[in-house]
N, C-alpha and C positions, 0 to 999 in steps of 0.2 A: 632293298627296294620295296616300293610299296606304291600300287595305285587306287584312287578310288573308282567303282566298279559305279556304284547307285547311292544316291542320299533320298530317305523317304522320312517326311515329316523331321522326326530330331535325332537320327540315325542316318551315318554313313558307313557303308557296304563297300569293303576293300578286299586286294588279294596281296599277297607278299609270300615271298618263298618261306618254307616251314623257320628256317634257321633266324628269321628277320623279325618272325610275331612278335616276341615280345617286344624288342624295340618298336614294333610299328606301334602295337596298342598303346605303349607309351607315349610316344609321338602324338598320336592321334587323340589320345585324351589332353594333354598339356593345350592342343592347338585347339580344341573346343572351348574347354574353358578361358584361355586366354583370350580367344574372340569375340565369347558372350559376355566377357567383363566391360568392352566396351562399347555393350548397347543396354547392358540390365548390370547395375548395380548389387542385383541378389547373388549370395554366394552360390556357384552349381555345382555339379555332381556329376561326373560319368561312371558310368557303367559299364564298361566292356566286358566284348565278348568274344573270344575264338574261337570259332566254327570250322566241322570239316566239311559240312554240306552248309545249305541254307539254314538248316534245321538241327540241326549235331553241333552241341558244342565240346570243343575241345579241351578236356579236362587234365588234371594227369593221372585219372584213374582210367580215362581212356586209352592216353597213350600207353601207359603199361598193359593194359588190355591188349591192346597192337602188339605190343612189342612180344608177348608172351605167346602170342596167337602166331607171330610169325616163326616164334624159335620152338613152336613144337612141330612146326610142319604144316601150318595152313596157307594153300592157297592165297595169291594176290587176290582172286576173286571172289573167295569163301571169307578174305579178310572185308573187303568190300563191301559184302551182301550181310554182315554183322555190323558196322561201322561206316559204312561210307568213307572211306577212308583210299586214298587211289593208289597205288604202288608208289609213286614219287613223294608220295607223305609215308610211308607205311615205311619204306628208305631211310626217308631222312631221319623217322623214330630211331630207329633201331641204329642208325649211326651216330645220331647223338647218345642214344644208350649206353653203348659201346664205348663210346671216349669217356666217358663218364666211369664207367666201371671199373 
């Protein structure tokens, strides 16, 4: 799942459970370009971006940062006030981690 939140200027601002991101940025780039092919014939370009705040974006130097932060013993809160990052993201890291490994 995936909704949009705000569109400002040539940016749309959405949310989606942790486990859906990249499908949604996928998604959501294919569908920008596909719709500005048929008003501007110039080729475009997206840029995405995943964010844990407004301002935070989601890398995966970040997530292993979480992930490391959470398996030595820190705080849901002390993870948060480092990252921005809320429990049910901080969660879902470290469950994806975990199947992974």
């Amino acid at each position: 799942g995936y909704r949009t939140l705000l569109t400002v200027h040539d940016e749309i601002n959405g949310e989606c459970p942790f486990e859906n991101r990249v499908k949604a940025k996928d998604r959501l780039c294919q569908l920008m370009i596909e719709s500005a092919k048929k008003i501007c014939p110039v080729p475009m370009k997206v840029d995405p971006c995943v964010e844990v705040a407004w301002t935070v974006e989601l890398t995966d130097e970040l997530e292993d940062n979480i992930y490391h932060m959470f398996k030595a013993g820190k705080s849901y809160d002390e993870i948060n006030d480092e990252t921005h990052a809320c429990e049910e993201l901080v969660n879902a890291i470290v469950k994806e981690k975990e199947l992974v490994a």
